[in-house]
N, C-alpha and C positions, 0 to 999 in steps of 0.2 A: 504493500500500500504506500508505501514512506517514495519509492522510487517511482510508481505513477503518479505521484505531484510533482512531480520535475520533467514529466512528460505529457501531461493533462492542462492543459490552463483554461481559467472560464473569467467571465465578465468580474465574478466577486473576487477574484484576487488583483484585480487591479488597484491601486495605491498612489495616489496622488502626491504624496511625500515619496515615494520612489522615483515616481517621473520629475520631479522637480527637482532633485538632486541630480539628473541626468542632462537637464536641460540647461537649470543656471549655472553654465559655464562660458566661459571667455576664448574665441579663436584667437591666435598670438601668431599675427603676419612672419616670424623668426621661425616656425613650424612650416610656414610653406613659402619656400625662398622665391620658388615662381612666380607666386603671387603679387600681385601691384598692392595690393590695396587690402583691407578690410572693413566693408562698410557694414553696421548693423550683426554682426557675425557671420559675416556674408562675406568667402572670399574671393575677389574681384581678379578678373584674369584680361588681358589687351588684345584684342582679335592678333592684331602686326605679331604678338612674341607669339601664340598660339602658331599661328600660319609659318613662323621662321622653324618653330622646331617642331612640325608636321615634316621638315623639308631633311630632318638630321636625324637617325636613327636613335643617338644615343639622348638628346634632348627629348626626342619623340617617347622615349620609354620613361626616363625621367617623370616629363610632366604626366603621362598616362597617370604612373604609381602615386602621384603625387594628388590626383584627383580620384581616387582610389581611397586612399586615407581620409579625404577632406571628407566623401561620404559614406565611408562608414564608423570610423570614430570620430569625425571632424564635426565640420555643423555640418554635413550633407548636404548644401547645395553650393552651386557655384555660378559667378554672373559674369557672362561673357560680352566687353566692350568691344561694341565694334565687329562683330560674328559676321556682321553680311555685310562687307565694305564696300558693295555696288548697293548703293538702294535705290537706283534703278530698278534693278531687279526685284527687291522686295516693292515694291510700286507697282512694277507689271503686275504680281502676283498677288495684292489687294485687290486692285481690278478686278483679278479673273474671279476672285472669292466674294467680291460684292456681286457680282454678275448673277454667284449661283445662288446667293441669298433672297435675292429679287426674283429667280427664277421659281424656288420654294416658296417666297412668300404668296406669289401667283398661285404657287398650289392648293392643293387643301390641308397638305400634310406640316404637323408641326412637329422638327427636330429635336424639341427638348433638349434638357439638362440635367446632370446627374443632380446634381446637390444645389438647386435652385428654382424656383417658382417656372414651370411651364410658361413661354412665353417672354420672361425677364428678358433673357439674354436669343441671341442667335447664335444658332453650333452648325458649321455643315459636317457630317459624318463622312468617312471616308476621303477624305479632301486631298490625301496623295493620289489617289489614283484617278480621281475628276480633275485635277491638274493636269497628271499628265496625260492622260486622255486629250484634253482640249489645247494644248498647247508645250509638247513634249521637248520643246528647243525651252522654253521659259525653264520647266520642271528640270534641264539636266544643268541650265546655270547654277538656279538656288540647290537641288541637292546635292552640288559639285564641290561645297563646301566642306572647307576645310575642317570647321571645329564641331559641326555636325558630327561627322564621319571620327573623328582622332575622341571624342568622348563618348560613344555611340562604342566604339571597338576596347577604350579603357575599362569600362563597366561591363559590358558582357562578352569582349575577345569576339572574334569573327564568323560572320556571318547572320547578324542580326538582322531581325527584320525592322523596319521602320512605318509606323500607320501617324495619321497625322488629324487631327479635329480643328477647325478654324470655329474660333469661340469670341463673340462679339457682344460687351456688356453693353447697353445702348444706356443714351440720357436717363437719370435715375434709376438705375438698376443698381437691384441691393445684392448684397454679398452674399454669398455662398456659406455655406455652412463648415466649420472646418474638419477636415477626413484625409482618411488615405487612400491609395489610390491601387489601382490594378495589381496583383489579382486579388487579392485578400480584400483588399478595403471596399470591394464591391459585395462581399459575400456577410450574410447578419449575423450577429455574434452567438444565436445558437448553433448556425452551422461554423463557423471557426472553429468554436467550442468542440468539435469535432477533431480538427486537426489538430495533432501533434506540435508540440514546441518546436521543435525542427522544421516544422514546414513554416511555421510562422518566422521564423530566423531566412530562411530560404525565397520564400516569396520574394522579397526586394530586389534579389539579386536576379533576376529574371527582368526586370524590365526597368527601364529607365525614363522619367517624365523631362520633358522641356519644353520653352514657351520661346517663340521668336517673338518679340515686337514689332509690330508690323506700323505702330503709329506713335508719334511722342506720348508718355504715358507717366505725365506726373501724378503724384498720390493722389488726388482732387479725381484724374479719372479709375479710380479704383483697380492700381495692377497688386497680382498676390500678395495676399497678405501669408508670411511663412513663421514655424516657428523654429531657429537653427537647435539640433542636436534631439527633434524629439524622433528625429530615425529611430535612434538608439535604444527607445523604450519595448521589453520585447513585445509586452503583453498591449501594445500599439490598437491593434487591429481590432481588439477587443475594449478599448478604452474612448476609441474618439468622440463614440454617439454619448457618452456621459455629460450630466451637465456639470460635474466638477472640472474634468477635463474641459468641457468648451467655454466654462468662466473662464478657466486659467488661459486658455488661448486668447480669447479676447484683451486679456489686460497684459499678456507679455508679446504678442506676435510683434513682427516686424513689417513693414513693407515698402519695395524698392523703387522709387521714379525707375523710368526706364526711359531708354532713347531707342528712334525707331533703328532697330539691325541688331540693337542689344540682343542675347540669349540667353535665358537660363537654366539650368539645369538641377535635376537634386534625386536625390533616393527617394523612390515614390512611398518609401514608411516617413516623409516627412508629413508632420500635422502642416494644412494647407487650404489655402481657399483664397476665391474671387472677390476683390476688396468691393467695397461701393462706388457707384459711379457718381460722382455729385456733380457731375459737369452739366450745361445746358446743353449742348448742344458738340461732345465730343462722341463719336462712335469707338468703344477702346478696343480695338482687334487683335490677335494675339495668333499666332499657329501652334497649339498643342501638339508636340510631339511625344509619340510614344513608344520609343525603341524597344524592341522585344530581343530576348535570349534567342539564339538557335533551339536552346535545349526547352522553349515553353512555346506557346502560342500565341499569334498576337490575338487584341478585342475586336477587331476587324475582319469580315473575311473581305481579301483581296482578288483580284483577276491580276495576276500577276504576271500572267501569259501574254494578254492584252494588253499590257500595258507596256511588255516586253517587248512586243512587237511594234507598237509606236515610238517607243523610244528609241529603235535602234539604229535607225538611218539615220534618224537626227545627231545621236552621236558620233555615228562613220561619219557625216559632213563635217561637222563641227569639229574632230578629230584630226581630220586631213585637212580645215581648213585653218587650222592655229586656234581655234576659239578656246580651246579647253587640252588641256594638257593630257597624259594619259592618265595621271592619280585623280582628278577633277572625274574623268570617263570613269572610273573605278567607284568613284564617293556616288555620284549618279547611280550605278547600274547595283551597286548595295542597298540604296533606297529604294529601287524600281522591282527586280526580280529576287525570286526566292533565293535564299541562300542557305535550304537545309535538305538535306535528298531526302527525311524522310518528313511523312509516311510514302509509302511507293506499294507496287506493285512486282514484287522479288523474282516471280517467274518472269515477266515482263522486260522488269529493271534492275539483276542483278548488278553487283558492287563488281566490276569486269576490272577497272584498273586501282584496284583499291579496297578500305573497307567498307565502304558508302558508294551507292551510283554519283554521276556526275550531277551537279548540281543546275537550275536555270540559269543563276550568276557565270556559275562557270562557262556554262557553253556559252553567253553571252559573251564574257570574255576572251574566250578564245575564240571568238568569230568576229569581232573587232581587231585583234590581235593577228588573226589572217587575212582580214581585211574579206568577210564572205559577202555576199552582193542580198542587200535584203530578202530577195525569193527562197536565197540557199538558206538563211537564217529562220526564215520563216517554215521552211520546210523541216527545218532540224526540231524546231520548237514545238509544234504540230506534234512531230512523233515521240518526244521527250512526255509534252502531256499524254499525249495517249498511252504512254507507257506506263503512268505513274497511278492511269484508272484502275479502279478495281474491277 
């Protein structure tokens, strides 16, 4: 009995004097030398050093390990200045996302919100892959980035999937309630209660939250309100709907202005939520990113074949024509196609050069890398799914 309380946890063992001791603590800029800055216990990273040592193996692993620490015994998130140094391009790609909001609100159908009044806010669902669908030269600019892809691969090593939500607090839209996020913090605390300590310690690591700004977003337009270091609490998952916990949030969280191209990112066990909008007449847009493990599932299903196939002549042009370098083609085609052979179809699609069949990233990869004429690629792709049917 004694050793299934160290493997059992439920809602009454949570401890508000536990979490608080975990939380009031102080991030110390001399623990993360990479780091520019610490605002709020929030620490602060320079799009330009990111991009420089994206480009150097050994600074490249460095800063990995070093955003590694920050979230999981750190304060677990991280704010990236400067993430999308053409905001051109994040411009075009507001466009494209007001287009589809207009196009929805023309519908009948209403997108909702997880942790917010139906209606408050606007979310388009699935928004990588109606991006790239409608405009696959815009989608391999912005996924071509650098600090996407280098924290995306820090947190869950490669081959992760990327889904993405365009979430839009309008004129007086109220805050979100604070929570955690995928997979755990979607499931109620009598079914938690079900899983194992260990999967509660596990869950995080599986998937990874970020928000691009897509528009200036001083506090007045209500951008996240975070609280740094409550990753760290285990029995989290189980704690946030309490109203002791969501007083304590309210009077200790923090929340970040933001400039439009900022990023940020954090261990989705951080306690979290959508600030209020107090503005007249500000729309605060944001692109929810939600990088997935190879080893878990994303919350999305994607057409990732479709999309693969859109995408791919746009990057052989752009390729051969100097627009985008070969690691830009790579951070694109990680975002766009699967990066996990399974599940598959084993009579079909045995593991021929290896332990795993070949991947769609991969074949994509190497059919850019042979440089194959879209018909050949699309015919490969074709039979790759077919193969992978049951």
């Amino acid at each position: 009995m004694e050793h299934a309380q160290h493997i059992w946890i439920d809602e009454a063992d949570c401890r508000l004097e536990d979490f608080r001791r975990l939380v009031e603590r102080h991030a110390r800029l001399a623990d993360y030398p990479m780091a520019s800055a610490v605002h709020s216990n929030v620490l602060a990273y320079q799009g330009g050093d990111i991009r420089r040592a994206a480009a150097d193996l050994e600074w490249r692993k460095a800063l990995m390990a070093e955003w590694v620490r920050a979230l999981t015994e750190g304060p677990g998130i991280l704010l990236f200045r400067d993430a999308f140094p053409d905001l051109a391009v994040v411009d075009a790609a507001t466009e494209r996302f007001f287009a589809m909001i207009e196009e929805q609100r023309a519908g009948a159908g209403n997108a909702g919100d997880h942790f917010a009044k139906p209606g408050a806010n606007d979310r388009i669902w699935n928004a990588l892959e109606k991006l790239c669908l409608r405009d696959p030269r815009l989608f391999a600019r912005y996924y071509g980035n650098a600090a996407v892809a280098l924290v995306s691969e820090a947190w869950l090593g490669p081959g992760y999937q990327v889904t993405s939500q365009i979430n839009v607090v309008n004129p007086g839209g109220e805050a979100q309630q604070p929570h955690r996020d995928y997979h755990m913090g979607f499931q109620t605390a009598q079914t938690l209660a079900r899983f194992p300590a260990h999967a509660h310690r596990l869950s995080p690591t599986l998937t990874l939250q970020g928000a691009v700004a897509h528009c200036e977003m001083p506090v007045e337009t209500g951008p996240t309100l975070y609280l740094p270091y409550s990753q760290s609490y285990e029995l989290g998952y189980l704690a946030w709907r309490r109203p002791d916990f969501i007083e304590y949030f309210s009077r200790h969280r923090i929340q970040l202005p933001l400039h439009k191209g900022d990023a940020v990112f954090f261990n989705p066990a951080l306690f979290h939520a959508a600030g209020n909008n107090r503005t007249s007449d500000v729309r605060r847009i944001a692109n929810l990113l939600q990088v997935s493990s190879a080893y878990g599932r994303a919350m999305e299903s994607v057409d990732r074949t479709r999309m693969s196939a859109a995408l791919y002549p746009v990057l052989l042009a752009m390729r051969a024509a100097g627009d985008l370098d070969t690691d830009e083609c790579a951070n694109a085609v990680a975002a766009c196609a699967e990066g996990y052979s399974f599940p598959t179809n084993l009579d079909r699609d045995p593991p021929l050069y290896g332990l795993a069949p070949e991947t769609q990233a991969q074949l994509m990869l190497k059919a850019l890398s042979e440089q194959w004429s879209a018909g050949q690629f699309n015919e490969a792709l074709e039979k790759q799914a077919w193969r992978r049917l049951a």
